[in-house]
C-alpha positions as CSV (number, residue, x, y, z in Angstrom):
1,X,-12.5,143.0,53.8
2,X,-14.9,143.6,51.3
3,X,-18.6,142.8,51.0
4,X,-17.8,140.5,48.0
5,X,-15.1,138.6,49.9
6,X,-17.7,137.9,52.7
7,X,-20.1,136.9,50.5
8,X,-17.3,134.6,48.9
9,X,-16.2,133.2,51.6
10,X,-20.0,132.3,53.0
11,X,-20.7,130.2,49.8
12,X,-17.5,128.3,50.5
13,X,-18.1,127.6,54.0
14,X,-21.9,126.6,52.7
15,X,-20.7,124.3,50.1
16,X,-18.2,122.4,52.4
17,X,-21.0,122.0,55.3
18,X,-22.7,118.4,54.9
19,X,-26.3,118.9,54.0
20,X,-29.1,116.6,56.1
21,X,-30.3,115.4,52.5
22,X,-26.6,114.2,51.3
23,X,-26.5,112.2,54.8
24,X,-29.3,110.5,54.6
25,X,-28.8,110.0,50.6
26,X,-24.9,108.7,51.7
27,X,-27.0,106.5,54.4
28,X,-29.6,105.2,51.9
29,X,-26.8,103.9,49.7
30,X,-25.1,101.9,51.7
31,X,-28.5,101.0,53.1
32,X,-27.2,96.7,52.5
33,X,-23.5,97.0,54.0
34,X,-25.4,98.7,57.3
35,X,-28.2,95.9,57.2
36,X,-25.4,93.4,56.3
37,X,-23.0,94.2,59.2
38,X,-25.9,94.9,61.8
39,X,-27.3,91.5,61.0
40,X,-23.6,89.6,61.4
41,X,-22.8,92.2,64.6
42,X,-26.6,90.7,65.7
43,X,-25.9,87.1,64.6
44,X,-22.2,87.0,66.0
45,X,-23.0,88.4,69.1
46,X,-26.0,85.8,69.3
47,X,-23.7,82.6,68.7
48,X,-21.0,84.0,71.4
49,X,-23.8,84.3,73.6
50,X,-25.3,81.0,73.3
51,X,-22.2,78.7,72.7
52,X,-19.2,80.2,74.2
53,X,-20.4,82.2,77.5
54,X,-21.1,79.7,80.2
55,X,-24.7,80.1,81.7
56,X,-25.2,81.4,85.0
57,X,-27.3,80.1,87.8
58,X,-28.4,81.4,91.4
59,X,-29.6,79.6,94.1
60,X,-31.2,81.8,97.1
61,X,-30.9,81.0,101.0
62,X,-33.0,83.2,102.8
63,X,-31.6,83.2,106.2
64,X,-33.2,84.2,109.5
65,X,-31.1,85.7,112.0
66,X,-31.1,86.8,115.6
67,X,-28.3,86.7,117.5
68,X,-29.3,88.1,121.2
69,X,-26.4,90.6,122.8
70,X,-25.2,88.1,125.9
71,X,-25.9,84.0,126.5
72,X,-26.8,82.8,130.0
73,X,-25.0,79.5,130.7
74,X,-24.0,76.9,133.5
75,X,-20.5,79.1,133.5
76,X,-22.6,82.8,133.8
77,X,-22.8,85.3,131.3
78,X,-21.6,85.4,127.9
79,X,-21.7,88.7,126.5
80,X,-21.0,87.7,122.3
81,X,-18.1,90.7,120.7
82,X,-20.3,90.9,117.4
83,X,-23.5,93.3,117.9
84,X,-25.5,93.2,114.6
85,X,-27.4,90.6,112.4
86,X,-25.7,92.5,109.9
87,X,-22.2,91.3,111.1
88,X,-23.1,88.0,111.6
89,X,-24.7,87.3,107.5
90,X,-21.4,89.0,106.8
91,X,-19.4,86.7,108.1
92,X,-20.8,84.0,105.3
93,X,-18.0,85.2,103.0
94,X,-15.4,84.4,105.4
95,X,-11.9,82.5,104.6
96,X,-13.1,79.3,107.0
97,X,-16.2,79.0,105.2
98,X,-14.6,79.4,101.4
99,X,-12.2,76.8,102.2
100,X,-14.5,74.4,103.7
101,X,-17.3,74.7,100.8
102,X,-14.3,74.4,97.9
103,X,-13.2,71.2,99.7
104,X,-17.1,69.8,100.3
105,X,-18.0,70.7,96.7
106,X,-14.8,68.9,95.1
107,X,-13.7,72.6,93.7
108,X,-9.9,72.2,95.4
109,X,-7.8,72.6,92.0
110,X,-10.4,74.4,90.1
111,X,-11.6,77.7,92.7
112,X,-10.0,79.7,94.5
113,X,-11.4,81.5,97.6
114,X,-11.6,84.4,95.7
115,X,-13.7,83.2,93.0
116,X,-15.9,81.7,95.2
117,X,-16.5,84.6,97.0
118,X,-16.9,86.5,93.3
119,X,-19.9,84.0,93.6
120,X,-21.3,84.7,96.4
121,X,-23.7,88.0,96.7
122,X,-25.5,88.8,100.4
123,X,-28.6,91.3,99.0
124,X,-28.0,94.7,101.2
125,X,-30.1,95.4,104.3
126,X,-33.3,97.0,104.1
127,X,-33.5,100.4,104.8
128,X,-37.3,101.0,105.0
129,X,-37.6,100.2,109.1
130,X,-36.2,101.3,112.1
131,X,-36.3,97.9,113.2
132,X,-32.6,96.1,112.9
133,X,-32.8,93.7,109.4
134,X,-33.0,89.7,110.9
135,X,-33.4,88.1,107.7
136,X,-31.1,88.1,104.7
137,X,-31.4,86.5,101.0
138,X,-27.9,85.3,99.9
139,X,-27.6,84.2,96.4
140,X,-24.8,81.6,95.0
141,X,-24.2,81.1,91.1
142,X,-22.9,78.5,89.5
143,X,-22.9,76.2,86.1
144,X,-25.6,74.7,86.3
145,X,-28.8,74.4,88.2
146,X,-28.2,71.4,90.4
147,X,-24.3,72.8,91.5
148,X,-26.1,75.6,92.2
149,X,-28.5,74.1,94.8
150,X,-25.8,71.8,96.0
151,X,-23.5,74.7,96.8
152,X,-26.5,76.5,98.5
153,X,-26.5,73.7,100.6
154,X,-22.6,73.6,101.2
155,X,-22.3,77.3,102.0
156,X,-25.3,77.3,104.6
157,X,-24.0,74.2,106.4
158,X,-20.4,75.7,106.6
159,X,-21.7,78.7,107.5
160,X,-23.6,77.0,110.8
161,X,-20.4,75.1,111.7
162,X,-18.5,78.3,111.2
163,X,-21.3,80.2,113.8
164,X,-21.6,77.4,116.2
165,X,-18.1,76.8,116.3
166,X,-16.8,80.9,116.9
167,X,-19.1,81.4,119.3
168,X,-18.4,78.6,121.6
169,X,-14.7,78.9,121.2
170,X,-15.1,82.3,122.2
171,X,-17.0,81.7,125.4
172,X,-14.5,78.6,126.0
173,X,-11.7,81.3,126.2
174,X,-13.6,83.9,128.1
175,X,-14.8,81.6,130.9
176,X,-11.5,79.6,131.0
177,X,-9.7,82.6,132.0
178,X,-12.1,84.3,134.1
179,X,-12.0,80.9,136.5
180,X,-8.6,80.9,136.7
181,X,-8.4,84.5,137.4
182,X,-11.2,83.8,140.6
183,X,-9.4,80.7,141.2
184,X,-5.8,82.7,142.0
185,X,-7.9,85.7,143.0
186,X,-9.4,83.1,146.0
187,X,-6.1,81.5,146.8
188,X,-5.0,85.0,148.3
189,X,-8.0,85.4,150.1
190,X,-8.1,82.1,151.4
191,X,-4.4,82.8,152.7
192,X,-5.3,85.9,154.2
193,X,-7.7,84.5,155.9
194,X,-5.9,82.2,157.2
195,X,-3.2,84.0,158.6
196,X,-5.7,86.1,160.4
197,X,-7.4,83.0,161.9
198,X,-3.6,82.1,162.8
199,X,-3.5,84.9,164.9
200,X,-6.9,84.8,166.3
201,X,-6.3,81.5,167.4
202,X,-3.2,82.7,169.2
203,X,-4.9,85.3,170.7
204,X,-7.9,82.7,172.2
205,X,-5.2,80.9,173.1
206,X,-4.2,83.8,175.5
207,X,-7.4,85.3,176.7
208,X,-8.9,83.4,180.0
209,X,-12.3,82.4,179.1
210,X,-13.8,83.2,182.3
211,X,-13.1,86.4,184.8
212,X,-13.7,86.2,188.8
213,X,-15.1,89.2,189.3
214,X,-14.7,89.2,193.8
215,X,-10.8,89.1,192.6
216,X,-11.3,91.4,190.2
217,X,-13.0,94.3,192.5
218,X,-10.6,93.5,195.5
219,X,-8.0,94.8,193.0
220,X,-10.3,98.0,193.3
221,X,-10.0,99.3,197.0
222,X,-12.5,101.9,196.7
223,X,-15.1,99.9,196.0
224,X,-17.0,97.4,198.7
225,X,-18.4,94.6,197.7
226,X,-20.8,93.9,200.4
227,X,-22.9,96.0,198.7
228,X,-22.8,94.2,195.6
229,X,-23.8,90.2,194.6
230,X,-20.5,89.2,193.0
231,X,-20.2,86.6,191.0
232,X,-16.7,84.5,191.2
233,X,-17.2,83.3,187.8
234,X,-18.2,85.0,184.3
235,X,-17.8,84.7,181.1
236,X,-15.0,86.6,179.3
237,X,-16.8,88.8,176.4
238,X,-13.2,89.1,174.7
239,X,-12.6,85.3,174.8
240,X,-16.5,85.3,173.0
241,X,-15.9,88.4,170.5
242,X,-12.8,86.6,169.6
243,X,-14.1,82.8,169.3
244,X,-16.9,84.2,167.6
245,X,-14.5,86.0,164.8
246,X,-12.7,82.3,164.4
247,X,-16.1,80.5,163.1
248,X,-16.4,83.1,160.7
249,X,-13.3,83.2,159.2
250,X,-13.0,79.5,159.3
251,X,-17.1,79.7,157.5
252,X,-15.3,82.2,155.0
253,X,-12.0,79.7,154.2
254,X,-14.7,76.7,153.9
255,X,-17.0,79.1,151.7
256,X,-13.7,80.0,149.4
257,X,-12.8,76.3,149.5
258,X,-15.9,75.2,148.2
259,X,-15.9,77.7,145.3
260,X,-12.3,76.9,144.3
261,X,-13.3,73.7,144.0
262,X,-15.9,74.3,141.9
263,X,-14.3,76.4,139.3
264,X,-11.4,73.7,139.0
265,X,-14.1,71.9,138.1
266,X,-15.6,74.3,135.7
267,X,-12.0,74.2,134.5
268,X,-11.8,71.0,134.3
269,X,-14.8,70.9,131.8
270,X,-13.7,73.8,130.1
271,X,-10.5,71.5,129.3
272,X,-12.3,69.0,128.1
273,X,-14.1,71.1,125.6
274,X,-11.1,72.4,124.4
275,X,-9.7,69.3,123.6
276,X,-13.1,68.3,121.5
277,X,-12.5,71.5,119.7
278,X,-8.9,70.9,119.4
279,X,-10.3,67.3,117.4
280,X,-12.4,68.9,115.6
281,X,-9.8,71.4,113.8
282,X,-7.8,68.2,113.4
283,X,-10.2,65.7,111.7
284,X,-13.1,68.4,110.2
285,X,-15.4,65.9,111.2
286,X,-18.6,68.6,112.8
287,X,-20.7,65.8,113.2
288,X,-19.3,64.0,116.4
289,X,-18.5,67.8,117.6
290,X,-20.8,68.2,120.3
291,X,-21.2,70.7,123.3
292,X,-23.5,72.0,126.0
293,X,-22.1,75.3,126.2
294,X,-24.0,77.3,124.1
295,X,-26.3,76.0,121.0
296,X,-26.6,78.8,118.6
297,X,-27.9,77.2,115.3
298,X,-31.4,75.9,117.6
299,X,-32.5,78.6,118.6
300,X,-31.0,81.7,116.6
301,X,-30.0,80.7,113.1
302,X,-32.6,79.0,111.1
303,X,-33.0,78.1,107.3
304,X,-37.0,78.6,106.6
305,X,-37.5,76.7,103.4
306,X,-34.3,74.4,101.8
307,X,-32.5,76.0,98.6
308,X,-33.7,74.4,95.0
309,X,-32.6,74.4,91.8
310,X,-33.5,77.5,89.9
311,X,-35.4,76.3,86.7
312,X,-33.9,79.4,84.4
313,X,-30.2,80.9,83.8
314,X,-29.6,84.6,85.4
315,X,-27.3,85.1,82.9
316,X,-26.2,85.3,80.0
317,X,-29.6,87.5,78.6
318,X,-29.3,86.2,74.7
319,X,-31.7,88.1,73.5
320,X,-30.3,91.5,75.2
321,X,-26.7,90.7,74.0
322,X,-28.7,90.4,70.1
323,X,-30.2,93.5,70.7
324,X,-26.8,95.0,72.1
325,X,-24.4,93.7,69.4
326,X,-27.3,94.9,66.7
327,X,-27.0,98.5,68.3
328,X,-23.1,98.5,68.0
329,X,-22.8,96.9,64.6
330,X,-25.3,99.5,62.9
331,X,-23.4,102.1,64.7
332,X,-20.4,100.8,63.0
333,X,-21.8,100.4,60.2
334,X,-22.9,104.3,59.8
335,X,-19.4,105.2,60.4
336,X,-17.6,103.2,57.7
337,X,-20.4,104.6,55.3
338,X,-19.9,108.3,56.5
339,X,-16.0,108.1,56.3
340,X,-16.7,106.3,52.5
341,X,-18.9,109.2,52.2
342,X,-17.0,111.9,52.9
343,X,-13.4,110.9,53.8
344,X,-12.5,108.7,50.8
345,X,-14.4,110.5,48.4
346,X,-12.9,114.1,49.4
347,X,-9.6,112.3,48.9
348,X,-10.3,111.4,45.7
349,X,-11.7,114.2,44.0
């Protein structure tokens, strides 16, 4: 190729190449349709905002939590399966506790659990301390400000019922069947005790209580017992050792009878708490639900200050969606006045 084809084919390349003056000229223009449609993208976007998005408002619980690793009750130790506040806050969200807020706040054809959960948002733990997190800010949106505080209210008090509930169920089950286990572990005990104070009491019945000792060493030839104060009569130490072993067993079969009876009685209680909880998963009704088992809400679950009503919308931001829909319109609008431009008009010449 020559030197004057390069040279050509340089101005071409030059003269096709879109010149910073020409696009700000093409810009300039069309300066009113860009206004024009930034104004309407602004304007539109304004109106959606305002009249067709439904305002969104939160509600905060700040929730205190500490949960301690075992219980000490009338029944012993109850070690709880969950090990972190963490857990616990994360059990808000929980199917028992949707379905029993939906019904409280009237939502039963309108919410699912789903969406209620969508509405529910527990802020993450803080990460600044080596400390383990006890309190927890959970937000709720709804509507309107006063739904808002009402189903603050709804989801906190489910969310006690829910704790207070678990947790004693839980140690219902655990100490139910550990009595009956002792209870059946006893029994064979008992019975082996008291087959072995069967034959004790056999054997007593066999061994003389008292031993002549004269007839005793005439048996023995080689020894003379005018050189010896013999007693006729002595006690038999096998006749004590073994009377001696049947008060112990029979303080051991009294000891295990006392202790059966008192975990039939624990189970007997134990029973009885069932069947309240058993009422209460039939009628709902928390507030005639009472135990002595364990009482979780007094003394580890606490609400610090009630929810209110928040006095401004989290969402929709009208003035950001404006400023949004005015970004996007005027970069629309600089594309349909580039392609007029220089698409169109190439076609036509």
């Amino acid at each position: 190729m020559s030197y004057m084809d390069i040279q050509k084919a340089y101005m071409q390349n030059s003269e096709e190449e879109i010149d910073l003056r020409d696009l700000f000229m093409a810009l300039w223009n069309r300066k009113v349709m860009i206004i024009v449609i930034t104004l309407v993208a602004a304007l539109i976007t304004g109106i959606f905002s305002k009249f067709v998005l439904s305002p969104v408002y939160h509600s905060k619980l700040n929730i205190v939590i500490n949960m301690p690793e075992t219980y000490t009750t009338k029944y012993g130790d109850y070690t709880l399966p969950i090990t972190t506040n963490q857990q616990y806050i994360n059990l808000i969200t929980s199917s028992n506790i949707m379905v029993n807020t939906i019904r409280d706040m009237g939502y039963d054809a309108e919410v699912s659990i789903e969406d209620l959960r969508d509405r529910i948002t527990v802020a993450n733990p803080s990460t600044t301390t080596n400390t383990e997190q006890n309190s927890f800010e959970v937000k709720v949106a709804a509507d309107n400000p006063e739904e808002a505080k009402r189903l603050a209210e709804a989801l906190y008090e489910n969310y006690i019922e829910f704790m207070d509930v678990m947790v004693v169920e839980g140690a219902i089950e655990y100490f139910y069947n550990d009595y009956s286990v002792k209870i059946r572990s006893l029994e064979v005990e008992k019975k082996t005790n008291e087959e072995l104070l069967a034959k004790n009491e056999a054997l007593l019945a066999e061994t003389p209580q008292t031993i002549n000792q004269k007839e005793a060493l005439n048996e023995v030839k080689q020894i003379k017992t005018r050189d010896y104060v013999v007693l006729e009569n002595i006690i038999n130490p096998n006749y004590t050792k073994v009377e001696n072993d049947i008060i112990t067993i029979k303080q051991t079969i009294n000891q295990i009878d006392n202790s059966i009876e008192l975990y039939n009685q624990y189970l007997k209680e134990l029973e009885e708490e069932k069947e309240q909880l058993a009422s209460y998963y039939q009628t709902g009704d928390y507030e005639t639900y009472g135990t002595d088992i364990i009482n979780v809400v007094k003394t580890n679950v606490y609400l610090p200050s009630k929810p209110v009503a928040p006095t401004r919308k989290s969402s929709p931001n009208n003035m950001m969606n404006v400023v949004i829909g005015a970004v996007l319109g005027g970069m629309v609008s600089v594309m349909i006045a580039l392609v007029q431009e220089y698409w169109f008009k190439k076609e036509r010449e």
